[in-house]
MARRO-844598 format. One line per field, with one value per atom (N, C-alpha, C, O): x, y, z; chain; residue number from 1. Coordinates in steps of 0.001 Angstrom, whole numbers. Layout:
! MARRO-844598
u	[X,...]
v	[Y,...]
w	[Z,...]
c	[A,...]
k	[NUM,...]
END
This chain:
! MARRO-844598
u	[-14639,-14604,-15648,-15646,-16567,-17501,-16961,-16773,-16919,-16701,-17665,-18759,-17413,-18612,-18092,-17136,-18841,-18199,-19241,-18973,-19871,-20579,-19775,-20135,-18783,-18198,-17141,-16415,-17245,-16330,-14961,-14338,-14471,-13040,-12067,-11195,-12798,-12446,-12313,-11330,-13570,-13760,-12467,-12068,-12208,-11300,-10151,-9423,-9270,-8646,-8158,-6957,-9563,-9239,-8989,-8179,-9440,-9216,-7815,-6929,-7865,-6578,-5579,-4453,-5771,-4455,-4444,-3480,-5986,-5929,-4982,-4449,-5181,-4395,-3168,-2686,-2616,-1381,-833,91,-1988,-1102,-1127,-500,-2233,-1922,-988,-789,-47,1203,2089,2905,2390,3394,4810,5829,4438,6109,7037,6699,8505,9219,10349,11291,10150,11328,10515,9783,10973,10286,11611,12459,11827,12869,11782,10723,12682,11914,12986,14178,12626,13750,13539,12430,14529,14468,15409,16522,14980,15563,14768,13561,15378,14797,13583,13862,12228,11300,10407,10007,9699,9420,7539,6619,7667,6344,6231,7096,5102,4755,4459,3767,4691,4752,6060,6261,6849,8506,9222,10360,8913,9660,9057,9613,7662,6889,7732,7705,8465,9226,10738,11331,11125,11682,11440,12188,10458,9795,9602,9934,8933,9116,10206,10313,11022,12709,12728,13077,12319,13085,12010,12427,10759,10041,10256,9687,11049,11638,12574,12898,13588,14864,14616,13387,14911,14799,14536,13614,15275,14747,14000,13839,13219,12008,10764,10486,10054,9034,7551,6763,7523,6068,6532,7476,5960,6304,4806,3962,4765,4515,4772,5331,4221,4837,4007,3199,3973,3274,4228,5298,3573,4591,3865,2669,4554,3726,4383,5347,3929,4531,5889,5952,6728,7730,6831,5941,7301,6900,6974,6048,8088,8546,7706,7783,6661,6183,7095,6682,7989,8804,9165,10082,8380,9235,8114,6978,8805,8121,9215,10425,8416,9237,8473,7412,8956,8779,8639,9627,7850,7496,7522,7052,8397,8385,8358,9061,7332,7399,7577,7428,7914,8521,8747,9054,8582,9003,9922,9614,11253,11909,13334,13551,14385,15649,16834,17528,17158,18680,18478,18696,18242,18168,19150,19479,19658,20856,20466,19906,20860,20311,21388,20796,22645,23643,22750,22784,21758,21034,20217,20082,19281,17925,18357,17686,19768,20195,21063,21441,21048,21336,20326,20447,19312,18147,17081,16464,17263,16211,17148,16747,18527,19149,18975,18363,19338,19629,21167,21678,21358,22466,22314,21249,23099,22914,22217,21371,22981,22335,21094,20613,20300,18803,18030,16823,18838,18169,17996,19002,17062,17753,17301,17536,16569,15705,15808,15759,15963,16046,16347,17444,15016,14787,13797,12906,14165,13248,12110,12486,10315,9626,9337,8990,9370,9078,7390,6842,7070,5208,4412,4219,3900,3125,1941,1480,1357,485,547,-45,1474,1825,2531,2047,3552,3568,2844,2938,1781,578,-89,-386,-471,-1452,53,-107,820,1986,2166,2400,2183,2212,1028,1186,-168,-1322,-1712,-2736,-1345,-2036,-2080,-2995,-1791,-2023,-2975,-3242,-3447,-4009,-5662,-6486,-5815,-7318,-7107,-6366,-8030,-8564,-7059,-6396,-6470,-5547,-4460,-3875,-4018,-2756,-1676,-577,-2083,-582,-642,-1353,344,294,646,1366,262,755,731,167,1360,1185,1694,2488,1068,1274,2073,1977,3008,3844,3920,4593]
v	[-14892,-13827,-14116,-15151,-13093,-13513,-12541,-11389,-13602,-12955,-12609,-13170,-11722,-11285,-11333,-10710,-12079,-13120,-12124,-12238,-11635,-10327,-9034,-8305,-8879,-7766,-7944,-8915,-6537,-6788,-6644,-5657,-7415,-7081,-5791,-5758,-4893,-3487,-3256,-3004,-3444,-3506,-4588,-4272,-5460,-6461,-6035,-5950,-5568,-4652,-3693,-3487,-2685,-1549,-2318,-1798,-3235,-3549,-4038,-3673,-4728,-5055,-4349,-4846,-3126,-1978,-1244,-1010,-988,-439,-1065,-375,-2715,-3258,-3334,-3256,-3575,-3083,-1622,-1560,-560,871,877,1610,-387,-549,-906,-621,-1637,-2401,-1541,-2022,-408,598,-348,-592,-678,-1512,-87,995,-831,631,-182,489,-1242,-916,-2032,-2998,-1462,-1952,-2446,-1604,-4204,-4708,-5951,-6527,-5910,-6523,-7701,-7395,-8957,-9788,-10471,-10539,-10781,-10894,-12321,-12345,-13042,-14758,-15428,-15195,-16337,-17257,-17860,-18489,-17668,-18008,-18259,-17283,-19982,-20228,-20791,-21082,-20729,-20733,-19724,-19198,-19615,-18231,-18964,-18259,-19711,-20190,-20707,-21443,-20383,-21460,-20434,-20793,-19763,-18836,-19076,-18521,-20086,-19308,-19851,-19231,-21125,-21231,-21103,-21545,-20064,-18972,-17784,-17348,-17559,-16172,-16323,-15365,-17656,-18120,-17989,-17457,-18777,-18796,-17185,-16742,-16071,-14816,-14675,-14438,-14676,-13841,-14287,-13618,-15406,-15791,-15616,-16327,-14614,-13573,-12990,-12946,-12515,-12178,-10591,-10059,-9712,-8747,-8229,-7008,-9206,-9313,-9351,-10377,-8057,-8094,-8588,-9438,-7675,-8643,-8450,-7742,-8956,-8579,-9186,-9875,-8846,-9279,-8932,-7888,-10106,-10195,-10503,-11379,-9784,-10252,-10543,-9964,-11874,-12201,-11781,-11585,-11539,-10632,-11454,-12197,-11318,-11987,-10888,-9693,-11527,-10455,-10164,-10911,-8855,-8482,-9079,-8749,-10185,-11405,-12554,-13532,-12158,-13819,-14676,-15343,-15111,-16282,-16428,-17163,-15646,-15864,-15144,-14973,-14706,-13919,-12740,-12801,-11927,-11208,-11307,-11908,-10855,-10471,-9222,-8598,-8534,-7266,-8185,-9282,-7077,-7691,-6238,-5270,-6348,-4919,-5532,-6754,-4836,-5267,-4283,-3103,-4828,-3825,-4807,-5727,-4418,-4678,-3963,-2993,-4116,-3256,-3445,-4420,-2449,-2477,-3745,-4951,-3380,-4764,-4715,-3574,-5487,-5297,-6294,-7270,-6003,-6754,-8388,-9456,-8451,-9417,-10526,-11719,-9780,-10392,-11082,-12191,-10502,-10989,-12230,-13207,-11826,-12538,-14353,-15356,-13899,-14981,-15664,-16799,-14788,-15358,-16450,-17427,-15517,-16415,-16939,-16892,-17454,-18142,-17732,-18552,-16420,-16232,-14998,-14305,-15224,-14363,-12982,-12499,-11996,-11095,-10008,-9176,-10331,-9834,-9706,-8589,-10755,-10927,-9692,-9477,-8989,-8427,-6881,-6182,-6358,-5831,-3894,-2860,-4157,-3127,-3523,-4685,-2189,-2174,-788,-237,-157,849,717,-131,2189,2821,3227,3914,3057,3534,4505,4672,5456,7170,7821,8923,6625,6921,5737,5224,5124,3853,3894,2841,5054,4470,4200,3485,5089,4889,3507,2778,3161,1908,864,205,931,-17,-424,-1589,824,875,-20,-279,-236,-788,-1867,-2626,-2475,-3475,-4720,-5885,-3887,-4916,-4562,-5182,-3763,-3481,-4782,-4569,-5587,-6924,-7977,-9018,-7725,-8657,-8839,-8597,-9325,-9368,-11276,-12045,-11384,-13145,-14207,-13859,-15023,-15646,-15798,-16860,-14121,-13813,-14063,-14513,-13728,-13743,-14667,-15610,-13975,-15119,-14178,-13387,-13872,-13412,-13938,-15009,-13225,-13839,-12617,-11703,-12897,-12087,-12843,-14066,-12268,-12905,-12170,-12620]
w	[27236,26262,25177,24510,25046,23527,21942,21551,21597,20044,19204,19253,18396,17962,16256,15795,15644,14636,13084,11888,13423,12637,12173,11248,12848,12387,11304,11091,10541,9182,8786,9176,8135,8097,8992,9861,8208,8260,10099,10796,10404,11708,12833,13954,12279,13242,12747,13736,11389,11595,12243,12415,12865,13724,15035,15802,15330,16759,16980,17754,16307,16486,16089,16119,15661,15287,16920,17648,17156,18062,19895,20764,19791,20284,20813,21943,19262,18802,20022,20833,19600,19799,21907,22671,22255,23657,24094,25275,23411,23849,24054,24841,23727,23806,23402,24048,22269,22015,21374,20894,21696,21821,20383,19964,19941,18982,17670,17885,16307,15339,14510,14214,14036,13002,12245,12495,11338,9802,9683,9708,9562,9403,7469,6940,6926,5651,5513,4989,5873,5954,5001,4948,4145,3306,4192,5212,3800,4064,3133,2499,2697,2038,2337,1572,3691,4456,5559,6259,5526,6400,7876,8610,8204,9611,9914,10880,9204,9276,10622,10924,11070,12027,13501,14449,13761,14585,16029,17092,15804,16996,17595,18579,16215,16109,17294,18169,17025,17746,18853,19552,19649,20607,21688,22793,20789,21633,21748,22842,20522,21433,22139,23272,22160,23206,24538,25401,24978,25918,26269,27221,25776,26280,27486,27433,28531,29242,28816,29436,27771,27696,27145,27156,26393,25658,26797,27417,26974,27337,26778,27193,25651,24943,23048,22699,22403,21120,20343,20918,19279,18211,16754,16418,15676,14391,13676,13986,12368,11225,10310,10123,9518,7746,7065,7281,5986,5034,3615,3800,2475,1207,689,976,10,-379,-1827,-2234,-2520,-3274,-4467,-5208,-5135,-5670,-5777,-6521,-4641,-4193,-4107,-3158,-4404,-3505,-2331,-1963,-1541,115,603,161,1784,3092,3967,4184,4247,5547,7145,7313,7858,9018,9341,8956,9887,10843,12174,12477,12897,14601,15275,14986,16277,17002,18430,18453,19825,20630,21833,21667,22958,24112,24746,25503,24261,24518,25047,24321,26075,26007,25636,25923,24924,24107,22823,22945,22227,21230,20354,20028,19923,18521,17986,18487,16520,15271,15835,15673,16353,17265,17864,17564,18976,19448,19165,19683,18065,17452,16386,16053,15958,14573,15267,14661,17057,17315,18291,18752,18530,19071,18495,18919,16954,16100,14704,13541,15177,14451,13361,12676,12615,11375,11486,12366,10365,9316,9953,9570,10943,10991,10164,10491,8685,7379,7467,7278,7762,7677,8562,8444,9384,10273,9352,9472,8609,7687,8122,7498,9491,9778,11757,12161,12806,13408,14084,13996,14929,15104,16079,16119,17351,18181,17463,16513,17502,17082,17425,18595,16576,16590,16255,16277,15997,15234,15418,14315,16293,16780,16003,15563,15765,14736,12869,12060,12838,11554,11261,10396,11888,12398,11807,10772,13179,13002,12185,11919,11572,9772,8832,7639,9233,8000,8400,7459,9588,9860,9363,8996,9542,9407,8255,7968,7337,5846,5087,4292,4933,4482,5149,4549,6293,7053,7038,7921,5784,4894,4818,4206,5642,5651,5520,6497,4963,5121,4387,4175,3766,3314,4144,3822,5264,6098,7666,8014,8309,10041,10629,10019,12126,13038,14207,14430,15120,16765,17722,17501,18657,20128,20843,20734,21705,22740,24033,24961]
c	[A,A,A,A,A,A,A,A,A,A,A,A,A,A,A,A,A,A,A,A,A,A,A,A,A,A,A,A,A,A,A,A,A,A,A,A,A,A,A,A,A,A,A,A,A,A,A,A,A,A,A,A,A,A,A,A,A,A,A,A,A,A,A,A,A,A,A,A,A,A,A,A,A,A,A,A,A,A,A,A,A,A,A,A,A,A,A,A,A,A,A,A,A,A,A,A,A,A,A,A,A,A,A,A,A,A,A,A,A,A,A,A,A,A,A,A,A,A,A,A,A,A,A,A,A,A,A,A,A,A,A,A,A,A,A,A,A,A,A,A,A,A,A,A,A,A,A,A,A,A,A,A,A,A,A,A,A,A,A,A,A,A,A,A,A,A,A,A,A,A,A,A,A,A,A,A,A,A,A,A,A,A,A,A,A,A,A,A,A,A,A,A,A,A,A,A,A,A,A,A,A,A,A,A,A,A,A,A,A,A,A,A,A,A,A,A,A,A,A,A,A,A,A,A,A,A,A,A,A,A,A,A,A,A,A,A,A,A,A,A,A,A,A,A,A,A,A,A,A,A,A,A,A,A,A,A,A,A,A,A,A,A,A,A,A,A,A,A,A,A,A,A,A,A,A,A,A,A,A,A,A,A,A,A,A,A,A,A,A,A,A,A,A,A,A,A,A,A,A,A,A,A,A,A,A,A,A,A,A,A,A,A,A,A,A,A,A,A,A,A,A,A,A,A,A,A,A,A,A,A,A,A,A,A,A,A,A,A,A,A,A,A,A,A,A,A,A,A,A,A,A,A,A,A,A,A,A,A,A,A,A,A,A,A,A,A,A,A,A,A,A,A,A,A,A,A,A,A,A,A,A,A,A,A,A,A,A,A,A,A,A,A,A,A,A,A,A,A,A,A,A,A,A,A,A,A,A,A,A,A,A,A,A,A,A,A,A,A,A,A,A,A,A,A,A,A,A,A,A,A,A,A,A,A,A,A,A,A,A,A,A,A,A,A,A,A,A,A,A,A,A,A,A,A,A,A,A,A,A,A,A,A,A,A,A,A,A,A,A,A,A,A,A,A,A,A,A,A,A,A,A,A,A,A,A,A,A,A,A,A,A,A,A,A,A,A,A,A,A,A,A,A,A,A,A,A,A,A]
k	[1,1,1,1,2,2,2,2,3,3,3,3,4,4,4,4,5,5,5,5,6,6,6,6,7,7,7,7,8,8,8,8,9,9,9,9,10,10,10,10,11,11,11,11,12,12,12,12,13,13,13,13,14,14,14,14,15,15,15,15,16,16,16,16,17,17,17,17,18,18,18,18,19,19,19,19,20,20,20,20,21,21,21,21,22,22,22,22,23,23,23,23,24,24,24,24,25,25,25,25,26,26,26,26,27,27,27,27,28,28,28,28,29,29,29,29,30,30,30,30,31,31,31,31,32,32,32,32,33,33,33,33,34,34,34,34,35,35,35,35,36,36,36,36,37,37,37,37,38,38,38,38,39,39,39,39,40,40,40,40,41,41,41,41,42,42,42,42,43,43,43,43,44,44,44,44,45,45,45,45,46,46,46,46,47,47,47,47,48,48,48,48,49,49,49,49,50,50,50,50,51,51,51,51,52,52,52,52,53,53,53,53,54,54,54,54,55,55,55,55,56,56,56,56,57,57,57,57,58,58,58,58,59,59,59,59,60,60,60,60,61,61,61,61,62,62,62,62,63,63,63,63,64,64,64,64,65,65,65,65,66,66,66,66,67,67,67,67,68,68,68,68,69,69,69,69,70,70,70,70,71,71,71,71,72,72,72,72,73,73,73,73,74,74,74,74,75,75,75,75,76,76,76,76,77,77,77,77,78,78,78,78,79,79,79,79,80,80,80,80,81,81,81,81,82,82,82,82,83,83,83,83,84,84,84,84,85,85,85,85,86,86,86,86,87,87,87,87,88,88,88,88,89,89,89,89,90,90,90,90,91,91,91,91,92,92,92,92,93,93,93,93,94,94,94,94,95,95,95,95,96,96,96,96,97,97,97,97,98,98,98,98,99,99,99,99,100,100,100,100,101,101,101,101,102,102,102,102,103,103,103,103,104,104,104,104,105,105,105,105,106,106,106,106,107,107,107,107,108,108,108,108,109,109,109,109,110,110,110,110,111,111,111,111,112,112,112,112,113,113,113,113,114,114,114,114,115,115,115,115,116,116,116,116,117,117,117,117,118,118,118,118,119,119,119,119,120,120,120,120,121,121,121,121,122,122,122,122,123,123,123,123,124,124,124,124,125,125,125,125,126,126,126,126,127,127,127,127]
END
């Protein structure tokens, strides 16, 4: 694969939104767990993307608005999901699961997901 290490923010943005809208992920939840580093989840995410009904997912952290913590965006093609599942997949507080929904707008979505993702504010990953 060649990278092309010239192009601008703005630009690797779109690609990767555009990415994003290839995956056809079908359900969008936000997890809200004491997070005090933005990588403290990543083998977290792991263990679920290895559910069996976890087809592909990915996640961005984003800062809470507080700055003291972090959230999670997780998008996902996945079936039947319950906040039950996720809250015992990735070992947190049901509570934490605080968002969990069929996506109805993939791109609108998308633009919300990555609106923060300017040089090394945040973390993400593909699964």
């Amino acid at each position: 694969m060649i990278i092309n290490t010239n192009i601008t923010k703005y630009q690797a943005k779109q690609k990767l939104r555009n990415l994003l809208l290839e995956q056809n992920y079908n359900w969008v939840a936000t997890i809200q767990a004491p997070m005090r580093h933005k990588y403290s989840f990543e083998k977290r995410m792991e263990g679920l993307a290895n559910l069996g009904k976890v087809d592909k997912m990915f996640y961005s952290v984003e800062r809470n608005a507080d700055l003291l913590g972090y959230h999670i965006h997780l998008m996902m093609k996945v079936h039947n999901p319950s906040k039950e599942t996720l809250a015992w997949a990735l070992d947190v507080k049901k509570n934490y699961i605080t968002y969990l929904e069929e996506i109805d707008y993939p791109k609108r979505l998308t633009n919300y997901v990555t609106k923060h993702m300017k040089g090394d504010q945040i973390h993400y990953n593909f699964y």
